[in-house]
C-alpha positions as CSV (number, residue, x, y, z in Angstrom):
1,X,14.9,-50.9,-16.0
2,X,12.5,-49.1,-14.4
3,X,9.5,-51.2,-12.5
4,X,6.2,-50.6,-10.8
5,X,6.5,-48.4,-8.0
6,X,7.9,-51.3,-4.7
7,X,9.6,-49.2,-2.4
8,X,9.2,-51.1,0.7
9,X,10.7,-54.4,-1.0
10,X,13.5,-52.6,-2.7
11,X,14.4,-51.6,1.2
12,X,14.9,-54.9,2.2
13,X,17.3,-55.8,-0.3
14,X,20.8,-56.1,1.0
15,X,24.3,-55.6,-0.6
16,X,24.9,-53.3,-3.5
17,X,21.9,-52.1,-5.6
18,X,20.8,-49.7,-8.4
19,X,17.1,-49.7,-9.0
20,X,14.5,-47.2,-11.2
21,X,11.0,-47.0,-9.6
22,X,7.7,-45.0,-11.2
23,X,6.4,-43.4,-8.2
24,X,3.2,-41.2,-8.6
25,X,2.7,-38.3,-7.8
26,X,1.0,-38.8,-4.3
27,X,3.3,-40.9,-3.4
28,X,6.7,-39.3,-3.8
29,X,6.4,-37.0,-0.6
30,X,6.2,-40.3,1.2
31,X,9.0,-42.5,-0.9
32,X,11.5,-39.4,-0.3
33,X,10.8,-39.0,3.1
34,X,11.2,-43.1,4.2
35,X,15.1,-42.3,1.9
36,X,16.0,-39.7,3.7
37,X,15.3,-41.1,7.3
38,X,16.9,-44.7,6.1
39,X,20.1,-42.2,5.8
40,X,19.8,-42.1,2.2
41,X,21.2,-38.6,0.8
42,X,19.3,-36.9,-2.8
43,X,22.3,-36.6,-4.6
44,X,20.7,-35.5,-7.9
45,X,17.0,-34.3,-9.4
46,X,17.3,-34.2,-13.2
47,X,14.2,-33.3,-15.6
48,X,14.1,-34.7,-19.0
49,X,12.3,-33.7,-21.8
50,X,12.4,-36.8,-24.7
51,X,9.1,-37.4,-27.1
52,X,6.2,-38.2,-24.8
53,X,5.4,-37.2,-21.3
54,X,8.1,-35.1,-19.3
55,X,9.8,-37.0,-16.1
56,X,11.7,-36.1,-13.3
57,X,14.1,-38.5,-12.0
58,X,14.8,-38.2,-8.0
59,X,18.4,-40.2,-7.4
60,X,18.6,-41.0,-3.7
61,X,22.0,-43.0,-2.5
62,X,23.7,-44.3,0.3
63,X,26.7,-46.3,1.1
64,X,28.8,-48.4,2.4
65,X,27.6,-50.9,0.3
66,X,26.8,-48.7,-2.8
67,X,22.7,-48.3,-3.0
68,X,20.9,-46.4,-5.6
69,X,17.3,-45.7,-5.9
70,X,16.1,-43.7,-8.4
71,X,12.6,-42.3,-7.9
72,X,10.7,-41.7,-11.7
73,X,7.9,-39.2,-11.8
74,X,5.9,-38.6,-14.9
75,X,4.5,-35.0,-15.4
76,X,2.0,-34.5,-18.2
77,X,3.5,-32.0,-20.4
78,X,-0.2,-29.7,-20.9
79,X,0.2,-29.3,-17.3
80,X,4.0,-29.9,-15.4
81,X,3.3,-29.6,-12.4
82,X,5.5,-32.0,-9.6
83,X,5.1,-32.0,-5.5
84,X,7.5,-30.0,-3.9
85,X,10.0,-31.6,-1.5
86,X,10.9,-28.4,-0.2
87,X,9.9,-29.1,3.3
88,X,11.6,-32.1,3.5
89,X,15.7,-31.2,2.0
90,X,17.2,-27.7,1.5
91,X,18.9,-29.1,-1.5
92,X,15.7,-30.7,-3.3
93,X,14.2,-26.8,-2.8
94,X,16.9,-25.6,-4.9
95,X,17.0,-28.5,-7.7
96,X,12.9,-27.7,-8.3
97,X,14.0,-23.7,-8.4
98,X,16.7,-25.0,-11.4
99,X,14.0,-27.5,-12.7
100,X,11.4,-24.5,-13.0
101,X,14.0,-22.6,-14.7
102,X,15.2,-24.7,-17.3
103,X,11.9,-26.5,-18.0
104,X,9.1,-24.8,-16.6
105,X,7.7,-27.7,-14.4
106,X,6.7,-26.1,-11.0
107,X,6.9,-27.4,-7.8
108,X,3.6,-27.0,-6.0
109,X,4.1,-25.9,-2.7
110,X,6.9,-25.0,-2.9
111,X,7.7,-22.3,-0.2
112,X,10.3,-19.5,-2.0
113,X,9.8,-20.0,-5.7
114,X,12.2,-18.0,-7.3
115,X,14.4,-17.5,-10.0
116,X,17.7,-19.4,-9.4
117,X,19.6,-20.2,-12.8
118,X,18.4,-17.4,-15.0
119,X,18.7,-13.9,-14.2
120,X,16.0,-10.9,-14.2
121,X,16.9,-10.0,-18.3
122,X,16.1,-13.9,-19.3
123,X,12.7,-13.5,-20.5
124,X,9.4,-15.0,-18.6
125,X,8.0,-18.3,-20.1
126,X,11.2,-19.2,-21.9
127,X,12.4,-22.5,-20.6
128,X,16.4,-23.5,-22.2
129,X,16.4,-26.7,-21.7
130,X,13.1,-27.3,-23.3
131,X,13.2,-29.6,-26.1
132,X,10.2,-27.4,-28.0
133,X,11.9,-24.1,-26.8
134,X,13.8,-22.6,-30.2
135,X,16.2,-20.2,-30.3
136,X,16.7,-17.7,-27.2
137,X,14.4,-14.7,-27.6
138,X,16.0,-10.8,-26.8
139,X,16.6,-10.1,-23.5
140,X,14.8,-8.2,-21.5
141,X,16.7,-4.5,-21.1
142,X,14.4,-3.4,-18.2
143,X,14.4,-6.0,-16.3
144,X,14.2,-5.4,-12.1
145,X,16.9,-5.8,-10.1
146,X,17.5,-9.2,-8.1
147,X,15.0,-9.4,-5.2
148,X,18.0,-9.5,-2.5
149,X,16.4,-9.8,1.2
150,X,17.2,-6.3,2.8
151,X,18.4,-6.2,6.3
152,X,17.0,-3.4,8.9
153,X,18.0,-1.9,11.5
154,X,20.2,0.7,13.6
155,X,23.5,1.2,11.8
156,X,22.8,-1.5,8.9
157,X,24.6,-1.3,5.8
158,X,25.4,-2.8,2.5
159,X,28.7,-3.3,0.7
160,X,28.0,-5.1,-2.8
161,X,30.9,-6.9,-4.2
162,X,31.4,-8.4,-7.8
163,X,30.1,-10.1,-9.6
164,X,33.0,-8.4,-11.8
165,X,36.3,-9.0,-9.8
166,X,39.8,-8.8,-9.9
167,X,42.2,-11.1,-11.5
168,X,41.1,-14.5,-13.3
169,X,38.4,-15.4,-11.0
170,X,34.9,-16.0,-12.2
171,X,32.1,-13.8,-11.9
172,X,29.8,-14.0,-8.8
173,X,28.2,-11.1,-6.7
174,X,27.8,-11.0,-2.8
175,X,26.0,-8.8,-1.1
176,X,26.5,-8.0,2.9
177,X,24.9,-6.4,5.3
178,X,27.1,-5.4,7.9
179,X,27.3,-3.2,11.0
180,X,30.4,-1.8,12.1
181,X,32.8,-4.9,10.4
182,X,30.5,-7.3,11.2
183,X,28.5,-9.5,8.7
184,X,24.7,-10.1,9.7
185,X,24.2,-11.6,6.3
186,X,25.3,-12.8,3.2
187,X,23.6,-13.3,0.0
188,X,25.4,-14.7,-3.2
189,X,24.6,-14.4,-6.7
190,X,25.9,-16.6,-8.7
191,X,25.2,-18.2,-12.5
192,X,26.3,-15.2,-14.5
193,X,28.3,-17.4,-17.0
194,X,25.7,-20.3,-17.2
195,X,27.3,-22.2,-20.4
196,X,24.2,-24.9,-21.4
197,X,26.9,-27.6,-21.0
198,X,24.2,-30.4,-20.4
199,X,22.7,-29.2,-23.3
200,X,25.6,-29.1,-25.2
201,X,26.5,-33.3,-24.4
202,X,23.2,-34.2,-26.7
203,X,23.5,-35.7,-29.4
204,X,26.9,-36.9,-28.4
205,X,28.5,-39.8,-29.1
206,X,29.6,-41.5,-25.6
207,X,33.3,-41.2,-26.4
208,X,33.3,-37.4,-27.3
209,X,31.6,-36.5,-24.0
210,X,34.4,-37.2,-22.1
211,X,36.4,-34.3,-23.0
212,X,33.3,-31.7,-22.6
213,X,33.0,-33.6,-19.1
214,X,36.9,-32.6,-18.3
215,X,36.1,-29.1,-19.1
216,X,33.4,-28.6,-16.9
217,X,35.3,-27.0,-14.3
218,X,38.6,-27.4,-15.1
219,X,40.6,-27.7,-11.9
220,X,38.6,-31.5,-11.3
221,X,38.9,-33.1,-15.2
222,X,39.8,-36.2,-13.6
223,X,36.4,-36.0,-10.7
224,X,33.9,-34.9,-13.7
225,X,35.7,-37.2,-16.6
226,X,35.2,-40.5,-14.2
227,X,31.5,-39.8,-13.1
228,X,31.2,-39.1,-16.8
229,X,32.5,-42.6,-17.4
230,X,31.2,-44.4,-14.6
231,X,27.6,-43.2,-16.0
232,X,28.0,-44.2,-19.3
233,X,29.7,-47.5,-18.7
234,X,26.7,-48.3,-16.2
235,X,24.3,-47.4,-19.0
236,X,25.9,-49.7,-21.9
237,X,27.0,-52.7,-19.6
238,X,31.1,-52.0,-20.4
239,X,33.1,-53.8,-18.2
240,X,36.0,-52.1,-16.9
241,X,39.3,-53.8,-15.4
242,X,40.1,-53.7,-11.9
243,X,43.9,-52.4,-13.2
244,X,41.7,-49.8,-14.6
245,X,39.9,-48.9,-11.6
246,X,43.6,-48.5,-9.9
247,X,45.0,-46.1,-12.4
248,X,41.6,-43.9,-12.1
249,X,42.2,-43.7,-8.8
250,X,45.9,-43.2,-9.1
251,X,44.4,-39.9,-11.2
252,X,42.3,-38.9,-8.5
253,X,44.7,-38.9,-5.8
254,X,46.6,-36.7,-8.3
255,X,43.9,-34.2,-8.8
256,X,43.0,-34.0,-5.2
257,X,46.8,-33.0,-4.2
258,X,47.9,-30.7,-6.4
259,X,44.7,-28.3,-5.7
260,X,44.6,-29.1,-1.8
261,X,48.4,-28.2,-1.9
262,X,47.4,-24.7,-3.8
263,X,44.8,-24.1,-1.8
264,X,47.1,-23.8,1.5
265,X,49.2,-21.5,0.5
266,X,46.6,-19.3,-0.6
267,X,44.4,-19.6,2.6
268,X,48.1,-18.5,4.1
269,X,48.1,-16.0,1.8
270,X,45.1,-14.5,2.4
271,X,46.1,-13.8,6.3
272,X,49.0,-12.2,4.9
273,X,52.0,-14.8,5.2
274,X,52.9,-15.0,1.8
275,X,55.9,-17.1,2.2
276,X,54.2,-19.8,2.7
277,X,51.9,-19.3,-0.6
278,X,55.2,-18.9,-2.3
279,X,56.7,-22.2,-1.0
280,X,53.1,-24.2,-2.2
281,X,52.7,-22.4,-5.5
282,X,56.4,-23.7,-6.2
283,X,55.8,-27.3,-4.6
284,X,52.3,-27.0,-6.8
285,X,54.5,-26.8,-10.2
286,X,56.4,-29.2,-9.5
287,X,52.8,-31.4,-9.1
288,X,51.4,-30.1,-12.8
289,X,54.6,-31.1,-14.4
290,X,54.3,-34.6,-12.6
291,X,50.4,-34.9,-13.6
292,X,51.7,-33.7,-17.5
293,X,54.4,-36.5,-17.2
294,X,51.9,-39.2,-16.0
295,X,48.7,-38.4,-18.5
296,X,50.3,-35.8,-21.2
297,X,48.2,-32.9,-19.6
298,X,48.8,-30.2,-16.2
299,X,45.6,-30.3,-15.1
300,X,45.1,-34.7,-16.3
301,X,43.2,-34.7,-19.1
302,X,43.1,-37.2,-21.3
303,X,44.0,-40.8,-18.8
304,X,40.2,-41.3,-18.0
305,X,38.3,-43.0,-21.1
306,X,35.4,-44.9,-21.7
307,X,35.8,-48.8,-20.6
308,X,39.5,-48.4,-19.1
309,X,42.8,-45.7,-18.9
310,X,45.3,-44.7,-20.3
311,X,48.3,-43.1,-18.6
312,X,51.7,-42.4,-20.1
313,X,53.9,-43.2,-16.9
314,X,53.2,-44.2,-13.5
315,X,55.0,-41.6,-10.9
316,X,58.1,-42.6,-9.0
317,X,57.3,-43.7,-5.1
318,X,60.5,-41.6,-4.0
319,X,58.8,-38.6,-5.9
320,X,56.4,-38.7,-4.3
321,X,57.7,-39.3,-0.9
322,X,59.9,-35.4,-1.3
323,X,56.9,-34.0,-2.4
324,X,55.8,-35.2,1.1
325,X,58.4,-33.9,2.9
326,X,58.2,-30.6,0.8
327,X,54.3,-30.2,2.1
328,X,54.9,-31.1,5.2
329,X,57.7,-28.8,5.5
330,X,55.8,-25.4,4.2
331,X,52.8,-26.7,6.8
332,X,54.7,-26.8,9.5
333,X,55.8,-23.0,9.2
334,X,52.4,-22.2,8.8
335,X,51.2,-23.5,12.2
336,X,53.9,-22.1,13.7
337,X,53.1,-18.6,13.2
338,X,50.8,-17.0,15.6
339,X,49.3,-14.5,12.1
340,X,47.8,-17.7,10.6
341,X,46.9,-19.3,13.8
342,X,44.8,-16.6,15.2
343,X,43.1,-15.4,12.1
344,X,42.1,-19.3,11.3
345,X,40.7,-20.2,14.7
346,X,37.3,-19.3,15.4
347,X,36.7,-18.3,11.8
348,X,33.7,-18.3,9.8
349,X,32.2,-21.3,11.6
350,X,29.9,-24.2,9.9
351,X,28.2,-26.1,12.7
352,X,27.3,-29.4,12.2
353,X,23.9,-28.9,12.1
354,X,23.8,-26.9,9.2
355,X,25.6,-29.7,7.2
356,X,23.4,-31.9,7.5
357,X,20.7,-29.6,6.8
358,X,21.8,-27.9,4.0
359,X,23.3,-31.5,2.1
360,X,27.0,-29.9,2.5
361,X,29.7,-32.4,1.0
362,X,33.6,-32.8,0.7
363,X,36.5,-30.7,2.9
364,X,33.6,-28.6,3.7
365,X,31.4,-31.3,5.8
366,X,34.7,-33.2,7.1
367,X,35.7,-30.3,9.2
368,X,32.3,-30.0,11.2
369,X,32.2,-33.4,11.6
370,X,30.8,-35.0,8.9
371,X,32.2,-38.5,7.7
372,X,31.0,-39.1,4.2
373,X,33.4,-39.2,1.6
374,X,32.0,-41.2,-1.6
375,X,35.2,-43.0,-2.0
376,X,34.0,-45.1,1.1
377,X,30.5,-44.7,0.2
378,X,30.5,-45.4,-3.4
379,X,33.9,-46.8,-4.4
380,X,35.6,-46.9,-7.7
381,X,36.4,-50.1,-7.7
382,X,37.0,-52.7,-5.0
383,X,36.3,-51.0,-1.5
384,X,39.9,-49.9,-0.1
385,X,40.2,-51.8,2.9
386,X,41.1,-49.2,6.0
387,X,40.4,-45.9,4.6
388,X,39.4,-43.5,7.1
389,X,38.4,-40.1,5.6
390,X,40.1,-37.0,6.8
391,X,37.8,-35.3,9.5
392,X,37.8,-32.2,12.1
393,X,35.2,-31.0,14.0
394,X,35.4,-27.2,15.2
395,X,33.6,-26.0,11.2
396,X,36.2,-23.4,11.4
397,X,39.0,-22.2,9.0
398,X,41.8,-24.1,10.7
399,X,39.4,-27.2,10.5
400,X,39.1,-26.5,6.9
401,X,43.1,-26.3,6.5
402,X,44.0,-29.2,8.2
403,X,41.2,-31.6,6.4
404,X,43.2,-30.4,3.8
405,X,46.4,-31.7,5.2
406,X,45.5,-34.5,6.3
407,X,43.8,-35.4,2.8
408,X,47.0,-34.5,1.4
409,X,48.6,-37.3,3.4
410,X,45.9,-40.0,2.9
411,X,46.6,-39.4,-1.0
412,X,50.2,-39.5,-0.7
413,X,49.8,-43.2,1.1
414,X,47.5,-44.2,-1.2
415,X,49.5,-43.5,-4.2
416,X,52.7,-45.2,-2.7
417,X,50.3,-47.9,-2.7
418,X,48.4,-47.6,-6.8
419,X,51.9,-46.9,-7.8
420,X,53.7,-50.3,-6.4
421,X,51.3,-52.6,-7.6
422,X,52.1,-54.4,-10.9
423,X,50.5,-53.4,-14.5
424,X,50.9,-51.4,-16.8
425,X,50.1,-48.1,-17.1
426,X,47.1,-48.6,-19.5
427,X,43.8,-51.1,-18.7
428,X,40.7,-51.5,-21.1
429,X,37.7,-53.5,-21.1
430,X,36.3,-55.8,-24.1
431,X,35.0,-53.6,-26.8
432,X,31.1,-53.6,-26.4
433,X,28.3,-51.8,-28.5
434,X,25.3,-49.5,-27.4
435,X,22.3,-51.9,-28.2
436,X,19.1,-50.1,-26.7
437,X,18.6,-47.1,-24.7
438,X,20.1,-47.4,-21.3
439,X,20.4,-45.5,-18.5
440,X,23.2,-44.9,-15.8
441,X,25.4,-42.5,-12.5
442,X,28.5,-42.1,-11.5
443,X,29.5,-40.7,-8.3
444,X,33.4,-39.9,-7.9
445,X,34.7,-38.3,-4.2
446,X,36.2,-35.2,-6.3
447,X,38.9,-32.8,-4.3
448,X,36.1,-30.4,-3.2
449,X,33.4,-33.7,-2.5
450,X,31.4,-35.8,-4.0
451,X,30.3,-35.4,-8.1
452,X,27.6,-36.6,-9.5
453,X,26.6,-37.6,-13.3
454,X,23.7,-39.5,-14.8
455,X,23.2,-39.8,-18.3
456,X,20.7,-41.2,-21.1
457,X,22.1,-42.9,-24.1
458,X,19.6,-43.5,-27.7
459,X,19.9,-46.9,-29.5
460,X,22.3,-45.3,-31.6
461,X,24.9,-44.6,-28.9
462,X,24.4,-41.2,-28.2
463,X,23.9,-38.9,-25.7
464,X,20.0,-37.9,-25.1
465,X,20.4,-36.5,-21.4
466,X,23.2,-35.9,-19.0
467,X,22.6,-34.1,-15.9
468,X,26.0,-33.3,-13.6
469,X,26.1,-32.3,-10.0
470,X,29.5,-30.5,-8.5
471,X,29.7,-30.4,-4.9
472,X,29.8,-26.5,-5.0
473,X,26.0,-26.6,-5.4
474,X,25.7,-28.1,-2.4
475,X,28.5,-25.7,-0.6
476,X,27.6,-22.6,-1.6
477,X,24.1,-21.6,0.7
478,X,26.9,-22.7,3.2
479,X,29.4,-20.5,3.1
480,X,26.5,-17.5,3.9
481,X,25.5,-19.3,6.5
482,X,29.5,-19.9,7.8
483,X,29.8,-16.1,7.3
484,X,27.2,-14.9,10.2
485,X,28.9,-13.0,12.7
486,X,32.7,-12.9,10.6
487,X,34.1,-9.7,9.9
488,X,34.4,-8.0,6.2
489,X,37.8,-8.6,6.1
490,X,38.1,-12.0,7.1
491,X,35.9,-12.8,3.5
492,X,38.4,-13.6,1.5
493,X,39.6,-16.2,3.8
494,X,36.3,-17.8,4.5
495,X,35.8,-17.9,0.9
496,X,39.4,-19.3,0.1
497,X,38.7,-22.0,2.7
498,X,35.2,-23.1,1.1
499,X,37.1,-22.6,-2.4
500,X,34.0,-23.3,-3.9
501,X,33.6,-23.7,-8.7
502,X,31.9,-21.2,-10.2
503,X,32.3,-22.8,-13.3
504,X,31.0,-26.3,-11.8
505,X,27.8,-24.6,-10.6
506,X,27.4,-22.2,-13.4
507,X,26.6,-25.0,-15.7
């Protein structure tokens, strides 16, 4: 329910809240401001275009307890135009760049307005997202080349890479300007695949969307499937069990293992040790044929649902426990070897400082020093009692690698502790039915950060908006920044250690 715009009294409120607010126009430069210095974080801007005015819906949060303010701005639709919040966050600058994209609202003031989402050959004044848009014009064949910021100077070069590449891996291009081996700067370019998957949720029934949510970058189906849920089960008032909140959790540990233990044999791989990658690619086998045991699926689709979960076994403690020793084992002879050691110290640095400033989130922020982690901030569930998240503070590679391990080992713990408690392995809620529109977010710690959904559901129970939010949106301005003063060759690391979605930011 949204209400007349009462920021200072919805401030004072203590405990858990989620509240909507109308701000105008004149006053949302203030509003955000007072969040962000109460240590709120803008998690999500999401523009929606339903019969009537336009709106643009600013969701601040913070935690511990779990607080939500949503900020509602109307924009008359003869004339969008919305105040820029440029000069207060790095990420809001890059939400009104996707905004003015998709929809065509501008941001006045805005300092670098740009083209973000769609490339040079998408035509001017078409707007996707648009609910008066129609179907996609032709291309434009000429169009210019992106506007790339050109380094000067004695002995500057460029080396383009991608966006076609080798292998599986998605399409993204980076551009470098180096001198000698040395990277001054690095630009990505990124949103070559962009899919319309909010686009394609309308119209949706709330049960159906789950499966398009675990597909939206398919390495985290349990992270986007759960923020999926937790929105719509907000928005419709469906109660969900506590034994379901510890089975969806049970999933999540899951998720965030399995990748975490991939991605340190590959970081080891990438440095040239391959024994190691060999060791983690067989323990990480061994995880997808546990996760296809425990919800029918490798990669855990299908446990997460609408008002509960459903899992088809609960894994063994003792499995669990060798898998353990397995990871601990293949880590061990990595940081024993001086070829990992020296190539991971000192490398491609992220200073705390520019996480704060650019809104970075997950593995990335906890090794410079960062302490959020969403499963403290914004629990599913009951807050866990003594969680501490995994943290480092030297921003380099080797902090990056042994968040990871240590994430690895909080997971393991907390599993020996889902798996033990008494249920069974399925939980659901009373049946309830979608009477009225309704509104509502989810925000699930994912194994590369925090993910972030809010959806809009009709009176007839279906989908009218969803807006998602993968932490690589946050991450990737970082890894340019990490990359100032690395050497060429030491990219493919750098980039293995962010290990950043293409797929969850080429939406």
């Amino acid at each position: 329910m949204t209400e007349s715009f009462a920021l200072p009294r919805v401030l004072e409120r203590t405990g858990s809240f989620h509240q909507s607010l109308d701000v105008p126009a004149d006053g949302l430069l203030t509003a955000a401001e007072v969040l962000l210095q109460r240590g709120f974080r803008l998690a999500l801007v999401a523009a929606v275009d339903h019969p009537g005015p336009l709106r643009v819906v600013y969701l601040f949060t913070s935690g511990l307890p779990d607080r939500r303010i949503e900020l509602v701005l109307t924009v008359d639709r003869r004339r969008p135009e919305i105040p820029s919040l440029a000069a207060l966050s790095f990420p809001a600058s890059r939400f009104e760049r996707e905004i003015h994209d998709l929809f065509g609202i501008v941001p006045v003031g805005h300092p670098a307005l740009r083209r973000l989402v769609l490339h040079q050959h998408w035509p001017e004044g078409w707007h996707p997202m648009r609910s008066d848009a129609g179907p996609p014009p032709a291309m434009v064949d000429d169009a210019g080349s992106y506007p790339f910021v050109e380094v000067q100077g004695a002995g500057v070069y460029e080396i383009p890479v991608g966006p076609v590449h080798a292998g599986l891996i998605e399409p993204g291009h980076f551009r470098f300007s180096v001198v000698g081996e040395t990277i001054l700067k690095m630009k990505a370019r990124l949103w070559f695949v962009h899919k319309g998957i909010e686009r394609l949720f309308e119209g949706q029934d709330i049960h159906s969307g789950v499966e398009l949510g675990e597909k939206i970058s398919g390495d985290t189906a349990v992270g986007h499937g759960l923020a999926y849920c937790l929105a719509i089960e907000e928005a419709c008032g469906i109660e969900v069990p506590p034994r379901a909140s510890v089975l969806r959790n049970l999933l999540l540990e899951l998720e965030r293992i399995y990748n975490h233990v991939a991605d340190v044999g590959a970081m080891c791989n990438d440095v040239g040790f391959g024994l190691v990658h060999a060791k983690a690619l067989t323990l990480r086998e061994r995880l997808l044929r546990l996760n296809a045991s425990v919800t029918g699926h490798r990669l855990l689709r299908g446990g997460v649902r609408v008002g509960g979960t459903r899992l088809a076994s609960i894994p063994r403690p003792a499995e669990l426990a060798e898998i353990g020793a397995q990871f601990h084992e293949l880590v061990n002879l990595a940081l024993d070897q001086s070829i990992v050691m020296d190539r991971f110290t000192g490398t491609a640095v992220l200073n705390p400082g520019d996480i704060a400033e650019l809104g970075v989130l997950g593995v990335v922020a906890r090794a410079s020093g960062s302490v959020f982690d969403a499963r403290v901030a914004h629990p599913v569930g009951e807050p866990w009692a003594n969680f501490l998240a995994a943290g480092a503070t030297t921003g380099d590679v080797l902090a990056r690698f042994q968040v990871r391990v240590q994430e690895v080992d909080a997971s393991l713990a907390l599993l020996d502790d889902f798996c033990t408690r008494p249920g069974p392995p399925h939980a659901f809620g009373p049946d309830h039915l979608v009477a009225g529109v309704g509104s509502g977010s989810g925000i699930v710690e994912g194994w590369r950060g925090a993910i972030v959904h809010r959806i809009e559901v009709d009176g007839s129970g279906r989908l009218s908006r969803v807006k998602v939010v993968d932490p690589s949106f946050f991450n990737w301005p970082a890894l340019s920044v990490a990359l100032a003063d690395t050497i060429v060759p030491d990219f493919p690391l750098a980039n293995k250690s962010f290990n950043l979605s293409y797929a969850g930011n080429d939406l």
